[in-house]
N, C-alpha and C positions, 0 to 999 in steps of 0.2 A: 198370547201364546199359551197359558196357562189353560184356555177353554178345549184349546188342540190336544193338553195333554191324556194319551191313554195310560191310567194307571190301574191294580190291583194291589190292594192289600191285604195283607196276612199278619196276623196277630198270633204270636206262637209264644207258649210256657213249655209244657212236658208236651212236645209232639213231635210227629213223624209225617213229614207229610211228602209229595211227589210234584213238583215242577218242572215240564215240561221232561227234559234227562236227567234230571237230577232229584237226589233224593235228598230231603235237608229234617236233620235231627237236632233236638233242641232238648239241653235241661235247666233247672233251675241252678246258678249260682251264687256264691254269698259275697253279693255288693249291696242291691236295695233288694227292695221284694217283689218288683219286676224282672231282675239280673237275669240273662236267659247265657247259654256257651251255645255253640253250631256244631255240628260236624256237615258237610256238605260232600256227596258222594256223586259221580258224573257216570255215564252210561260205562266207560271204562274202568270202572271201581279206584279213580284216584280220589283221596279222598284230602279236603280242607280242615282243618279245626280253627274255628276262632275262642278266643274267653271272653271275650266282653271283658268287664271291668269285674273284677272276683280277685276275692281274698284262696285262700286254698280249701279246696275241693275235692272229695273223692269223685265224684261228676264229672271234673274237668278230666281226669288220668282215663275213667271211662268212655268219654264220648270222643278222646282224642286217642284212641286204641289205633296204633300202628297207622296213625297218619301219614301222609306222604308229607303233608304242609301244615307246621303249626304254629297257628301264629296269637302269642300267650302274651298280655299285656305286664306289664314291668315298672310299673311305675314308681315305687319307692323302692329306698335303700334299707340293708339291716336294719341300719342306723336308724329311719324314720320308718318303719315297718309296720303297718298297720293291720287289722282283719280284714277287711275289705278291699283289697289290693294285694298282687305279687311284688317279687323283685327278682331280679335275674336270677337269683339262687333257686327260688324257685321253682320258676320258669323252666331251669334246667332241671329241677327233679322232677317235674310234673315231664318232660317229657323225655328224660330216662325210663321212666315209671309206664308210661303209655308205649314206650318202643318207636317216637315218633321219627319219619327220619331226616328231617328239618324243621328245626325251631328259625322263627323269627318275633324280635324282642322285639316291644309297642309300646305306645303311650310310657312314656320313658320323660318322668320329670326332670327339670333341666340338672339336678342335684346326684342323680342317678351318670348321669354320664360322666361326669367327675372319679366316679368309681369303676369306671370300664366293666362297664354290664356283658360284654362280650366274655371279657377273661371271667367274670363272675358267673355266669351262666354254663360255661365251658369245667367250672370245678364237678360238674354232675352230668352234662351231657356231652356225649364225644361226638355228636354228629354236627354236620354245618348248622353252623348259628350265622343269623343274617340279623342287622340292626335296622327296621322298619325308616325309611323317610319317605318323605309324601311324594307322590306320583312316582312310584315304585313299579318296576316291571318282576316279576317271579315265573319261572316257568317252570313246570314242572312235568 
C-alpha cells in the first residue's frame, strides 16, 4: 500500500508559500535549530496558529497576529520552566499579545495538569481556552 501512496513534500524554515487555498507561513522558533511555528490562512481568511515545541518568542506573538485558532504548546510548569518550552502562563500572554481569539493548550506534561493549565493560562488571556486531547474535533 505504501507503493500506492501519492505524496508531496515541503520543507519549510522562514517561508511563505500557497497550497491549493491555503496560504501557510512559517518562522523560526527557539526549541532546536530546525523549530519552525505555522500560521495557516484558508481562502476565507480564517486563520490557524500552531508553535510547534518553542520556548518564548517574539515570532510566535507575530505569526499568531489575531488568529481565529491558536493552538500554543504548554508543556511545562513555572515550577519546571525551561527555554525551550511554554507553560500555560505563557501560552496565555503569547495570545493576549497576538489578540488571538482562541487559545488551545498542547503537549501538556503529565505534571503540568496537576496545576490546572486552564485557570493558568486564563490569568492573561480572557478568551476560550480549550485543553488539546487526541482526536479532537475544533470548528471554527
Amino acid at each position: 500500500w505504501v507503493n500506492d501512496l501519492s505524496l508531496s513534500l515541503y520543507e519549510l524554515s522562514q517561508s511563505k508559500i500557497k497550497i491549493g487555498s491555503y496560504k501557510i507561513e512559517t518562522l523560526p522558533t527557539k526549541h532546536s535549530e530546525n523549530s519552525i511555528c505555522y500560521r495557516i490562512t484558508d481562502s476565507n481568511k480564517h486563520t490557524l496558529f500552531y508553535s510547534g515545541d518553542s520556548g518564548w518568542s517574539e515570532n510566535l506573538i507575530k505569526l499568531s497576529d489575531s488568529s481565529d485558532l491558536s493552538i500554543l504548546e504548554s508543556a511545562n510548569t513555572l515550577a519546571t520552566q525551561t527555554e525551550d518550552h511554554l507553560t500555560p502562563e505563557l501560552a496565555g500572554k503569547i495570545a493576549r499579545l497576538s489578540a488571538a481569539k482562541c487559545l488551545v493548550l498542547t503537549h501538556l506534561y503529565p505534571d503540568v495538569f496537576i496545576t490546572n493549565p486552564k485557570e493558568k493560562a486564563s490569568q492573561f488571556f480572557k478568551g476560550e481556552i480549550i485543553i488539546a486531547r487526541d482526536n479532537m474535533v475544533i470548528m471554527i
